[in-house]
mmCIF file of the N, C-alpha and C atoms, coordinates in Angstrom:
data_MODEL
# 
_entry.id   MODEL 
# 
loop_
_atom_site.group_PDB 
_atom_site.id 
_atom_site.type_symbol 
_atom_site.label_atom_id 
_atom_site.label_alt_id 
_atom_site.label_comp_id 
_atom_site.label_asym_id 
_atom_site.label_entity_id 
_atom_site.label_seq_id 
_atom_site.pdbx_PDB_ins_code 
_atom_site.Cartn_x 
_atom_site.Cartn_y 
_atom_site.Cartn_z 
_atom_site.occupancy 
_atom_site.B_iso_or_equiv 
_atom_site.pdbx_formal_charge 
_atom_site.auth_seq_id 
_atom_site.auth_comp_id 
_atom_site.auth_asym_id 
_atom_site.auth_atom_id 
_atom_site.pdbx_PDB_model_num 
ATOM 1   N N  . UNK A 1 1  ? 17.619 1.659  4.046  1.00 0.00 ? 1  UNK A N  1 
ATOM 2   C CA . UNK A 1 1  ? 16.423 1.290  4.795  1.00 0.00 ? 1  UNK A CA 1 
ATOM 3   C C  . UNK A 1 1  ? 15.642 0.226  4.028  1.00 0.00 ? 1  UNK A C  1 
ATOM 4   N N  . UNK A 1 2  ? 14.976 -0.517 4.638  1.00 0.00 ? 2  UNK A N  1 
ATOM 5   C CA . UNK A 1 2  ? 14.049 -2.054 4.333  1.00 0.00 ? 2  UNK A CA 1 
ATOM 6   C C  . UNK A 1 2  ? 12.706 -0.917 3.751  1.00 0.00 ? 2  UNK A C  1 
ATOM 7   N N  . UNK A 1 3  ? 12.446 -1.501 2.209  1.00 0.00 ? 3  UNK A N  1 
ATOM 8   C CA . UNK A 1 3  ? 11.228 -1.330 1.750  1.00 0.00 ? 3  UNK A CA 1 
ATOM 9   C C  . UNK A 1 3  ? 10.303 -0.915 2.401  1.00 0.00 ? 3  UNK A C  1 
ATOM 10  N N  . UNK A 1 4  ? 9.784  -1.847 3.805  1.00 0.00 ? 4  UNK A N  1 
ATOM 11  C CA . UNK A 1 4  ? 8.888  -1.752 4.679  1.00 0.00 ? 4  UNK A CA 1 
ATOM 12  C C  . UNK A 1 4  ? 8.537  -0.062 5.352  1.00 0.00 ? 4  UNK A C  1 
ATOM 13  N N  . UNK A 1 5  ? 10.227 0.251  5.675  1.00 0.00 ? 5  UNK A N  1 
ATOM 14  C CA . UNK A 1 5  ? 10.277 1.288  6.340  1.00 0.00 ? 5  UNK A CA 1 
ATOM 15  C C  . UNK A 1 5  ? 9.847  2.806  5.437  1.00 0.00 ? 5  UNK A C  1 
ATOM 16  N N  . UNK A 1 6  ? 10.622 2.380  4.243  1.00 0.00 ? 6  UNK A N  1 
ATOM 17  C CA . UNK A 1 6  ? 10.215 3.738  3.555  1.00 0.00 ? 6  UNK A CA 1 
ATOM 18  C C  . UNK A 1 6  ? 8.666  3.609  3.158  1.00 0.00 ? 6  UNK A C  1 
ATOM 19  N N  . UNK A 1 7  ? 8.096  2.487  2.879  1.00 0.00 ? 7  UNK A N  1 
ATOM 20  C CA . UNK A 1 7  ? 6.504  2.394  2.722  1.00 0.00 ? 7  UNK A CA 1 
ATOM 21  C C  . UNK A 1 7  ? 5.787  3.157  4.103  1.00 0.00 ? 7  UNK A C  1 
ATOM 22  N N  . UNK A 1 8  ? 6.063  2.835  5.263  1.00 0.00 ? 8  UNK A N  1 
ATOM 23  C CA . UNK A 1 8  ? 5.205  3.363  6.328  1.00 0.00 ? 8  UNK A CA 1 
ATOM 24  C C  . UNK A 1 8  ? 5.862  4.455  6.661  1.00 0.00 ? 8  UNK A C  1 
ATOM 25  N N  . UNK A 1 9  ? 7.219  5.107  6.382  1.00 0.00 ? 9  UNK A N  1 
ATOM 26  C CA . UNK A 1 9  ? 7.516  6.573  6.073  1.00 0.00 ? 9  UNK A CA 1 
ATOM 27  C C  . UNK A 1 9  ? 6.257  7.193  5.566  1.00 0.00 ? 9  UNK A C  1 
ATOM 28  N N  . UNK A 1 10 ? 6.232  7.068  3.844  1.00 0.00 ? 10 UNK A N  1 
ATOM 29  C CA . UNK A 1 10 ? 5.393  7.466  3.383  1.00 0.00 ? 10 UNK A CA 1 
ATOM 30  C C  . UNK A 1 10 ? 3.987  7.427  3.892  1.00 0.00 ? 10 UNK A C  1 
ATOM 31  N N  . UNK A 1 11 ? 3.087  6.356  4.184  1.00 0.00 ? 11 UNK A N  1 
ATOM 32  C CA . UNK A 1 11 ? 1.980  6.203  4.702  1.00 0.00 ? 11 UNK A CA 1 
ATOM 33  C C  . UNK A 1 11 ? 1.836  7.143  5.756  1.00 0.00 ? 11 UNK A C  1 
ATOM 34  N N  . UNK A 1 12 ? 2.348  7.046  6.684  1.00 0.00 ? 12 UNK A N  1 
ATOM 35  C CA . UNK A 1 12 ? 2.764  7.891  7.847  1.00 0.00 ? 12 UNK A CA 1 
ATOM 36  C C  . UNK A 1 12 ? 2.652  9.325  7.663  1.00 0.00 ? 12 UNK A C  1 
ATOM 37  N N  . UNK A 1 13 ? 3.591  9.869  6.486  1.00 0.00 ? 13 UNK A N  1 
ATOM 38  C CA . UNK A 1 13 ? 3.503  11.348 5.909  1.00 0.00 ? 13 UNK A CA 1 
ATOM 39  C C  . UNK A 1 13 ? 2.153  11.680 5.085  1.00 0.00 ? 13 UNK A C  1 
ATOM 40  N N  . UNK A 1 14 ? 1.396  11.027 4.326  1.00 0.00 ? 14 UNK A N  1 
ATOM 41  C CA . UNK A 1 14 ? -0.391 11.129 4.092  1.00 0.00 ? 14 UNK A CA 1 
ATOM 42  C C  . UNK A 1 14 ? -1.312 11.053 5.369  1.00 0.00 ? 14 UNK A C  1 
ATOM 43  N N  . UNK A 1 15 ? -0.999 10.131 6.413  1.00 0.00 ? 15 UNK A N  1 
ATOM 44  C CA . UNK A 1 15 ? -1.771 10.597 7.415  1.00 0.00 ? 15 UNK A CA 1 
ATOM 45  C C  . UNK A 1 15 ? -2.842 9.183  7.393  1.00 0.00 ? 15 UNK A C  1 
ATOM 46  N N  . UNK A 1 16 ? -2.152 8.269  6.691  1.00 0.00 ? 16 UNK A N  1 
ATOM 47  C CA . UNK A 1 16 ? -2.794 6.946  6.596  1.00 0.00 ? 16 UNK A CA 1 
ATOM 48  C C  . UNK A 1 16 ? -2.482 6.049  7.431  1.00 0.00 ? 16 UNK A C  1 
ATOM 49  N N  . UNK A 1 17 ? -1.215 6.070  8.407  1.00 0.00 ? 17 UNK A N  1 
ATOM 50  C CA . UNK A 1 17 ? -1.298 5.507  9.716  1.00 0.00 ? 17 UNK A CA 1 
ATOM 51  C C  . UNK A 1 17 ? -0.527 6.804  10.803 1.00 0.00 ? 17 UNK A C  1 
ATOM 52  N N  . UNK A 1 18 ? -0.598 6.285  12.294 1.00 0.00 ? 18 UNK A N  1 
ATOM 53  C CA . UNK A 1 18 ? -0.808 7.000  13.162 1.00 0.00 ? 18 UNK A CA 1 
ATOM 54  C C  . UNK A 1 18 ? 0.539  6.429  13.718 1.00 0.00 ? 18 UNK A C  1 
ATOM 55  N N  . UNK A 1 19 ? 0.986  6.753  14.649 1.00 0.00 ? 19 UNK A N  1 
ATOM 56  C CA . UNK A 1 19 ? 2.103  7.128  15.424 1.00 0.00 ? 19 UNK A CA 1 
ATOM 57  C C  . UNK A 1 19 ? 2.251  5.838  16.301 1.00 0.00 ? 19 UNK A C  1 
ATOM 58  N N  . UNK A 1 20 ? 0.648  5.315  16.846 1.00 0.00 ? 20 UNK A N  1 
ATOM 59  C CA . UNK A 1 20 ? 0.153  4.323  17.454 1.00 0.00 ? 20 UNK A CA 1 
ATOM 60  C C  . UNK A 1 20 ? 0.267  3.001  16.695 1.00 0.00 ? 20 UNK A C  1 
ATOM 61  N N  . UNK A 1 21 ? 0.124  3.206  15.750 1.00 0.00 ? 21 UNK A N  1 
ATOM 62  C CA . UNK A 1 21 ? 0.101  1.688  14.275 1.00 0.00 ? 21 UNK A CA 1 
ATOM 63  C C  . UNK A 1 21 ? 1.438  1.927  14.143 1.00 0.00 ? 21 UNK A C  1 
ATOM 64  N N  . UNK A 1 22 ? 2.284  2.561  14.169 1.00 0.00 ? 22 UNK A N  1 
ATOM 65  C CA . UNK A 1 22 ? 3.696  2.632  14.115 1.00 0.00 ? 22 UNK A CA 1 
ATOM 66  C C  . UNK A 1 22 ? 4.296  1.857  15.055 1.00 0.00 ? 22 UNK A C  1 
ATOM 67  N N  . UNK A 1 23 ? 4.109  2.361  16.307 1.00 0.00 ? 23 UNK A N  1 
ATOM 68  C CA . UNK A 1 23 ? 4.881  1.586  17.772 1.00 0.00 ? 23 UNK A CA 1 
ATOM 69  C C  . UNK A 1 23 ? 4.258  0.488  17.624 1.00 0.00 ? 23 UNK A C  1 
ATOM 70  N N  . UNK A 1 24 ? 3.077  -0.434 17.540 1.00 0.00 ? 24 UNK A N  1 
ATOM 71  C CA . UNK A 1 24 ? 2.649  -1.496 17.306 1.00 0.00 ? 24 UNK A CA 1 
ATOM 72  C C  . UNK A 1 24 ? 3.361  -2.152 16.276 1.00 0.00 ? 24 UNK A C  1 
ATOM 73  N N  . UNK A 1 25 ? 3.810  -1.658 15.415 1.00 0.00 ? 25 UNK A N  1 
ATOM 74  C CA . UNK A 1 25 ? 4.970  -2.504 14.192 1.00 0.00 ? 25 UNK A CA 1 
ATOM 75  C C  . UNK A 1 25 ? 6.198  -3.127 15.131 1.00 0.00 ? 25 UNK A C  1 
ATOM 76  N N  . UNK A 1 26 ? 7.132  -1.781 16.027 1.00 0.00 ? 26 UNK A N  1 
ATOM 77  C CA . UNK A 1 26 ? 7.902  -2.425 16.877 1.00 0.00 ? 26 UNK A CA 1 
ATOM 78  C C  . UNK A 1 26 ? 7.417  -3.241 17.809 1.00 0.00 ? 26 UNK A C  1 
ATOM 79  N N  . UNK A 1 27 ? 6.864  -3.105 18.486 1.00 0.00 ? 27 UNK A N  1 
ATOM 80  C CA . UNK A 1 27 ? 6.066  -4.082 19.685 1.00 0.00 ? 27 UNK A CA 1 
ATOM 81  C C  . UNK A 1 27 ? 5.847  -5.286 18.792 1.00 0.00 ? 27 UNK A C  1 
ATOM 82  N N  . UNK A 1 28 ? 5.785  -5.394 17.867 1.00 0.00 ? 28 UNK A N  1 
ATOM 83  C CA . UNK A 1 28 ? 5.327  -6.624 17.135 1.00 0.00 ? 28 UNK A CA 1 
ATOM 84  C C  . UNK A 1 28 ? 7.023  -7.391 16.470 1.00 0.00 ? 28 UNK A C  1 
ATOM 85  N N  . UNK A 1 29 ? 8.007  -6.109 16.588 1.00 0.00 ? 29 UNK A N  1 
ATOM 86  C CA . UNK A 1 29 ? 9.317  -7.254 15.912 1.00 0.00 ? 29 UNK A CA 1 
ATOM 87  C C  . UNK A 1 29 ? 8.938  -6.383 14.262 1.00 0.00 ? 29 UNK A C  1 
ATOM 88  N N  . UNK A 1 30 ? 8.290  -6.060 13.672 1.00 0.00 ? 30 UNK A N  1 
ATOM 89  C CA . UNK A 1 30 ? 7.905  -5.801 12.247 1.00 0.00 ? 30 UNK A CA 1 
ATOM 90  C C  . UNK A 1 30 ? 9.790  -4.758 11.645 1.00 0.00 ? 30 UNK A C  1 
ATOM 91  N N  . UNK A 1 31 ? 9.837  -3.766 12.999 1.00 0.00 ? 31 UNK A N  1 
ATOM 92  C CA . UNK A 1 31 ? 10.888 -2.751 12.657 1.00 0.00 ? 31 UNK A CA 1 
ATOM 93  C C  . UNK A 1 31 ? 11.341 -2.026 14.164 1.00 0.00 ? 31 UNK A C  1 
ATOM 94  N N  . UNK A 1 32 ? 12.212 -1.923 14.250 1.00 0.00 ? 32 UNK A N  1 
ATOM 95  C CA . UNK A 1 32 ? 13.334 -1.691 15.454 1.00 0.00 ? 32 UNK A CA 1 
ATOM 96  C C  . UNK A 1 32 ? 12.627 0.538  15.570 1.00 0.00 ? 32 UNK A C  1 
ATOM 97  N N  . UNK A 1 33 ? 13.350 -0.278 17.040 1.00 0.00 ? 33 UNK A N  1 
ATOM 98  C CA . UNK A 1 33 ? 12.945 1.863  17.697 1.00 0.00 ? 33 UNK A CA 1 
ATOM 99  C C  . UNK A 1 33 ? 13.234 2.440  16.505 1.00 0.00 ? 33 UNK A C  1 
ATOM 100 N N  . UNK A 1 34 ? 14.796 2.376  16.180 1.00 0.00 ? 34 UNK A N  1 
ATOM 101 C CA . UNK A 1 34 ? 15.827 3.171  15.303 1.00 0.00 ? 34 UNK A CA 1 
ATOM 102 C C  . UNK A 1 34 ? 14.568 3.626  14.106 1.00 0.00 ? 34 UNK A C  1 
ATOM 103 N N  . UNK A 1 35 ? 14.153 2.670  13.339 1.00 0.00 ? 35 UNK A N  1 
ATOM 104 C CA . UNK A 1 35 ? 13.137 2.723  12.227 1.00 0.00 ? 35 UNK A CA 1 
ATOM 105 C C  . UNK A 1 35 ? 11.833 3.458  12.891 1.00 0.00 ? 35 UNK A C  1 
ATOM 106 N N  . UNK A 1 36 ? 11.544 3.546  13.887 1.00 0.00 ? 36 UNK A N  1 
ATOM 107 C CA . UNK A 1 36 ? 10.320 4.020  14.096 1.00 0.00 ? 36 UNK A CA 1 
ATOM 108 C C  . UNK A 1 36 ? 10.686 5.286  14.652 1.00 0.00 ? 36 UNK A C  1 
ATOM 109 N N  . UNK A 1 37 ? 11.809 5.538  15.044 1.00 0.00 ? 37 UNK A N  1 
ATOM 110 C CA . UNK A 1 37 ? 12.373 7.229  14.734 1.00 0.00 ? 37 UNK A CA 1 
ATOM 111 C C  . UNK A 1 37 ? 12.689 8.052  13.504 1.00 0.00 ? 37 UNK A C  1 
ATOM 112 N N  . UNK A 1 38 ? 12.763 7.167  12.936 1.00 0.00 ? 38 UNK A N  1 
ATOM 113 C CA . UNK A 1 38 ? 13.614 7.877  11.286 1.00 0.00 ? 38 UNK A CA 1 
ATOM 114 C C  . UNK A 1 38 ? 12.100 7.881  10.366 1.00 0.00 ? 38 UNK A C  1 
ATOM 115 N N  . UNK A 1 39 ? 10.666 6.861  11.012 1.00 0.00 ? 39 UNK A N  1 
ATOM 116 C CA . UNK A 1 39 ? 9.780  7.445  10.085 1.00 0.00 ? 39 UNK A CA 1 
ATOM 117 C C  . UNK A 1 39 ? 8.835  8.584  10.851 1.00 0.00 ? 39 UNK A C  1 
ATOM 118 N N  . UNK A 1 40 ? 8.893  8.574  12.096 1.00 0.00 ? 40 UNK A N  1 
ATOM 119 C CA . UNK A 1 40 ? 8.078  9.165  12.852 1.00 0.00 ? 40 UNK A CA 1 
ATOM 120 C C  . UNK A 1 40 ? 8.868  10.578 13.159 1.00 0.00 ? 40 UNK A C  1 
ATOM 121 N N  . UNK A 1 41 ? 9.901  10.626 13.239 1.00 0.00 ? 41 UNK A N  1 
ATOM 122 C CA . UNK A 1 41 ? 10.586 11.257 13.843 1.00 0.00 ? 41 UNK A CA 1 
ATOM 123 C C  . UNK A 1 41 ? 10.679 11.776 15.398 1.00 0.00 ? 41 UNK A C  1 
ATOM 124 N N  . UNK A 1 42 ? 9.944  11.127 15.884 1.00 0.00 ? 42 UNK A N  1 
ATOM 125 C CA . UNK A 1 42 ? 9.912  11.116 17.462 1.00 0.00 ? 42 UNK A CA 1 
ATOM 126 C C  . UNK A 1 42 ? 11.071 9.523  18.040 1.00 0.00 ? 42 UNK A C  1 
ATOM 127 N N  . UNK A 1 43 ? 11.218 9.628  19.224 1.00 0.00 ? 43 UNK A N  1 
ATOM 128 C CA . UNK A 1 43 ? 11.821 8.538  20.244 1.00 0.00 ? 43 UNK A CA 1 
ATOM 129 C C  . UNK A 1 43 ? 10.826 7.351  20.374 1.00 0.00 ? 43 UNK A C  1 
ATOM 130 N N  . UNK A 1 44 ? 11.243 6.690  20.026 1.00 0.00 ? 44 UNK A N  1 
ATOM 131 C CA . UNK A 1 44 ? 10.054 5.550  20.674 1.00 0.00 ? 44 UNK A CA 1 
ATOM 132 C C  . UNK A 1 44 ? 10.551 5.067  22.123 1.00 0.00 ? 44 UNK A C  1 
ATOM 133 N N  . UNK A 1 45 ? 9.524  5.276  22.994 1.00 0.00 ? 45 UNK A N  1 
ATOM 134 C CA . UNK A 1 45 ? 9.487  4.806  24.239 1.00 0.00 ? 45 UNK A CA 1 
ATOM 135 C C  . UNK A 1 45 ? 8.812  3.823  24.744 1.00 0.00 ? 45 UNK A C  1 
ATOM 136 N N  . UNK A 1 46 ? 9.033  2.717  23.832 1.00 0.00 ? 46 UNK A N  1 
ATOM 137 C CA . UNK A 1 46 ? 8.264  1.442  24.738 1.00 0.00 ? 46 UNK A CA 1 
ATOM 138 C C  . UNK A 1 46 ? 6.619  1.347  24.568 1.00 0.00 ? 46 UNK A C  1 
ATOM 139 N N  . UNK A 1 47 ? 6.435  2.234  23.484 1.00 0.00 ? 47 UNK A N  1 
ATOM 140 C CA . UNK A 1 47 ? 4.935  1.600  23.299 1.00 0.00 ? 47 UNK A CA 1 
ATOM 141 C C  . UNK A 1 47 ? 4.084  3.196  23.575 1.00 0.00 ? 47 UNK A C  1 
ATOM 142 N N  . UNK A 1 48 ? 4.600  3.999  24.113 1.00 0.00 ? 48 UNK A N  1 
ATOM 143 C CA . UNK A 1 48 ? 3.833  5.004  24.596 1.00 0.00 ? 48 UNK A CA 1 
ATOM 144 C C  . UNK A 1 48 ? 4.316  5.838  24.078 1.00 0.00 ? 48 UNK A C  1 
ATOM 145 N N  . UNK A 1 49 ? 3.357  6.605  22.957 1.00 0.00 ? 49 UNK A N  1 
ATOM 146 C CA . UNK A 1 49 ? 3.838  7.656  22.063 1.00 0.00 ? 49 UNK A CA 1 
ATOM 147 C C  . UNK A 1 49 ? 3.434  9.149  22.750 1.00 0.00 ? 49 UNK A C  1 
ATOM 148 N N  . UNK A 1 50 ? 4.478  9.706  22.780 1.00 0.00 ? 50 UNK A N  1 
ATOM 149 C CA . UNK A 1 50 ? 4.529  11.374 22.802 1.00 0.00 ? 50 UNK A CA 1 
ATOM 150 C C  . UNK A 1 50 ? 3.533  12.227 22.212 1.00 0.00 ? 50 UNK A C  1 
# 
């Protein structure tokens, strides 16, 4: 995994970003669904988090 990803893993697991600042990384190109499942552990659906 890209630096990036295990950084907002972590961030993510303190509670320093949200689920919402996550899907906005993909929506932005920053990191693919795949990555925003493996830090979130939810599906990303297009912008609209579970």
């Amino acid at each position: 995994m890209k630096m990036l990803v295990e950084s907002l893993k972590r961030m993510y697991k303190k509670g320093t970003l949200t689920e919402e600042q996550i899907a906005e990384r993909v929506t932005k190109g920053s990191i693919s669904a795949e990555e925003y499942e493996y830090i979130t552990g939810e599906k990303y659906s297009g912008g609209e988090v579970k």
